[in-house]
C-alpha positions, 0 to 999 in steps of 0.5 A, a space after each residue: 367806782 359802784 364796785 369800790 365803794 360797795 367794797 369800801 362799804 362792806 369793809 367798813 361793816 366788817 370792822 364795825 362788827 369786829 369792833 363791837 365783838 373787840 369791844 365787848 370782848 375786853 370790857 371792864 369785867 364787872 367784879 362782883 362780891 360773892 361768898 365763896 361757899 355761902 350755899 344757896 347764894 353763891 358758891 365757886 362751883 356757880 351753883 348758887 342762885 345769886 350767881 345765876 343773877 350776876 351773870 344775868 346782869 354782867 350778860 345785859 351789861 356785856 361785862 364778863 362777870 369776875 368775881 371776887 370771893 369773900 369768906 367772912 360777911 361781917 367785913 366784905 363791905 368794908 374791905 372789898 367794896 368799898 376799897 374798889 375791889 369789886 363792884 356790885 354785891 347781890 342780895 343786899 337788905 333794901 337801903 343797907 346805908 352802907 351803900 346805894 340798893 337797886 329797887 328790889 327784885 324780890 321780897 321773902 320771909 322767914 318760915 317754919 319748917 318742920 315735916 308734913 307726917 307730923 301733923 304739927 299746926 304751925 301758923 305763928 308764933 302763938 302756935 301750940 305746937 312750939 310751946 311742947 316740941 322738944 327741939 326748935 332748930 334757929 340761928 342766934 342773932 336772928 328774928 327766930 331767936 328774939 322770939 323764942 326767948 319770948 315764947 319762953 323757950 331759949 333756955 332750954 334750946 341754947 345747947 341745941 342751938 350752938 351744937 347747930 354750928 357749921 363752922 367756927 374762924 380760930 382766928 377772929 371767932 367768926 361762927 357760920 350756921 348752914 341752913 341746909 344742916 338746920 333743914 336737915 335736922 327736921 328731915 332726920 327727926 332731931 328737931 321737930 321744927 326749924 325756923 329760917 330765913 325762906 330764900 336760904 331754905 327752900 332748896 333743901 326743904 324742897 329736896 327733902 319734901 318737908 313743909 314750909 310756912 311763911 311766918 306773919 310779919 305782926 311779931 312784938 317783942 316782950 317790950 312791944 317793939 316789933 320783930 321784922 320778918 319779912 324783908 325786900 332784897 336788892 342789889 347793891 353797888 359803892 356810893 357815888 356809882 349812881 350809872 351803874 346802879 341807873 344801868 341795875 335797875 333797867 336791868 331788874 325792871 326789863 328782865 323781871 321775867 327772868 330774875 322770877 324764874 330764877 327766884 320761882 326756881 330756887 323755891 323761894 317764897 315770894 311775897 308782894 313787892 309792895 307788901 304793906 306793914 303788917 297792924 300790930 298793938 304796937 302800930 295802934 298805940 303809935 297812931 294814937 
């Protein structure tokens, strides 16, 4: 009888383990919304960094990640997330109110790039060296852009900057600028400085050995309204899946090491996730 119920008991064992492999095996795969060729973040061939991420997070959920390719950022939400077709979005602004964010993981900036043999000083906005570089290579519809019209040097940019499109929809006018292009453009001496967003920089202004420089966060507009350049990325997953998110979020605070050295890898450049609004004349007057 000893010798049968050790038997009994190691069957048990045996199919115990074979279950939980069944199990993790046919999981809910975790679908998530990713830009089919949005280099740095993410690409089909998963060699952006935001795909390093998902399967980090679909690892530690034992969920085989599937995603869920979108080519137009302007509607993933709306026509992907929303409608169920996939369940988590990485690299999301911190409380997008389009749906529920992750604490952040990380916290960047927008940089000036330009090339160490230039001798350019470029701090901040106020920098001399803008006001009398010939070319400035932006991004419409960005910070940069705002304050480039405010230092005076938008109009004598604007062919510059739309020759600087990387790719352009027919069908509903969506206009795409790759940042490696941007980057590029410095690299080869056509344009003195570039400014962008650091995390989709700093790849390629490390693989062309160019210089980058986080820009303060105390910018005004012409009419003293303060220009964001420093922001905290999340993760973001549909309202109402609050358990998902819970599960995200212990995942982010458990394996912060890792998501790092993801990030330190990329070169991105980190900034305090508890960083602190930078004073502005702007704030004063509003204390006051």
């Amino acid at each position: 009888m000893r010798m049968n119920r050790i038997a009994a008991a190691g069957l048990i064992a045996s199919l115990a383990v074979s279950g939980g492999v069944q199990a993790a095996k046919y999981a809910e795969p975790l679908k998530v919304c990713s830009a089919e060729n949005e280099m740095p973040y993410s690409d089909k061939a998963g060699q952006g960094f935001e795909n390093k991420l998902a399967d980090l997070i679909g690892k530690e959920l034992g969920r085989r990640v599937e995603n869920v390719w979108w080519t137009d950022a302007r509607y993933f939400v709306r026509d992907f997330l929303d409608k169920g077709l996939c369940d988590m979005v990485i690299g999301v602004d911190a409380g997008d109110p389009r749906m529920l964010t992750s604490a952040p993981y990380y916290r960047s900036g927008y940089v000036f790039v330009y090339r160490k043999d230039k001798g350019l000083n470029i701090q901040d906005w106020n920098s001399e060296a803008l006001k009398t570089v010939k070319q400035i290579a932006f991004m419409p519809d960005t910070p940069a852009e705002t304050m480039i019209r405010k230092i005076g040097r938008y109009n004598d940019m604007f062919n510059y900057m739309h020759s600087l499109v990387g790719f352009k929809s027919r069908r509903n006018q969506y206009v795409r600028y790759d940042p490696a292009k941007l980057v590029t453009e410095v690299a080869n001496g056509n344009a003195e400085v570039a400014v962008l967003w650091g995390p989709a920089a700093a790849r390629y202004v490390r693989e062309a050995g160019l210089a980058m420089t986080v820009i303060p966060d105390d910018n005004l507009r012409s009419d003293g309204e303060k220009v964001p350049h420093h922001y905290s990325t999340s993760i973001g997953v549909r309202k109402g899946e609050e358990a998902l998110l819970k599960q995200i979020d212990q995942i982010l605070a458990k394996h912060g090491k890792e998501v790092n050295a993801v990030l330190e890898a990329e070169g991105i450049p980190l900034l305090p996730l508890d960083e602190k609004p930078a004073k502005t004349a702007s704030n004063d007057q509003r204390k006051g």
